[in-house]
C-alpha positions in Angstrom: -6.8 15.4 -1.3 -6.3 12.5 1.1 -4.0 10.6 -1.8 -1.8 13.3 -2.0 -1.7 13.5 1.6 -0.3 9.3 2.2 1.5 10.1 -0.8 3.8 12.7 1.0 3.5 10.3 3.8 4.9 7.4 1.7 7.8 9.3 0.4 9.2 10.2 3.8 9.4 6.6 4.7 12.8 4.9 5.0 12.9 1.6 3.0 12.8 -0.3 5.6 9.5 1.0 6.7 8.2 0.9 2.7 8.9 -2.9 3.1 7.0 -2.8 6.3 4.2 -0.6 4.8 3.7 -3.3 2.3 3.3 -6.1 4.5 0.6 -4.5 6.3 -1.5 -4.0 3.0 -1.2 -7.5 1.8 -2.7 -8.8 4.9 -5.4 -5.8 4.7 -6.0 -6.9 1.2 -5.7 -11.0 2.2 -8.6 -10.1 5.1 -10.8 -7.6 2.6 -10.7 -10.9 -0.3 -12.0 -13.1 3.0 -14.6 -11.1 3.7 -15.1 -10.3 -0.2 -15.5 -14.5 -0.5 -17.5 -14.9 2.7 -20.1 -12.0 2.0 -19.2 -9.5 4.7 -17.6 -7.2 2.7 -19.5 -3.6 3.5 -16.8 -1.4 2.2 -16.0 -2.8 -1.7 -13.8 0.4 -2.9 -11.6 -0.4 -0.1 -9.9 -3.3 -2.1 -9.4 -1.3 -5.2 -7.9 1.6 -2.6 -5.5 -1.2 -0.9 -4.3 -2.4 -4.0 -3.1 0.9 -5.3 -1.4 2.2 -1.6 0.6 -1.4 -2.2 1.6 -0.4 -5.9 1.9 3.5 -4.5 4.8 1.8 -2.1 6.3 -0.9 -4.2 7.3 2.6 -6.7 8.6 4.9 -4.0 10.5 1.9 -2.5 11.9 0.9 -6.3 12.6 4.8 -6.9 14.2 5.0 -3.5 16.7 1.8 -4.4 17.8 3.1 -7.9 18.5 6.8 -6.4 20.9 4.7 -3.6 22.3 2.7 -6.6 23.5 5.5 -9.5 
């Protein structure tokens, strides 16, 4: 039930904060591949989670821009 949950919480976001959203992941997923290469990565479905919240946000924030546009 937690997906559903940042899913509601993605789609109330403003583009803006989409954009924002997405930054945030990359550098969570840039710091989870570091500790991936280094061998300190405890948590290894955390990555595959990450990845998917960044291509949850990318949609909404594509959906959002062809809603604005026709």
């Amino acid at each position: 039930m937690k997906s559903k949950q940042r899913l509601s919480d993605i789609k109330a976001m403003t583009e803006d904060q989409l954009n924002d959203e997405v930054l945030k992941l990359k550098k969570e997923q840039f710091n989870l591949r570091f500790q991936r290469a280094t061998g300190q990565l405890e948590n290894t479905s955390r990555v595959r989670v990450v990845r998917r919240d960044i291509a949850r946000a990318k949609t909404i924030a594509a959906q959002k821009r062809a809603n604005q546009q026709g």
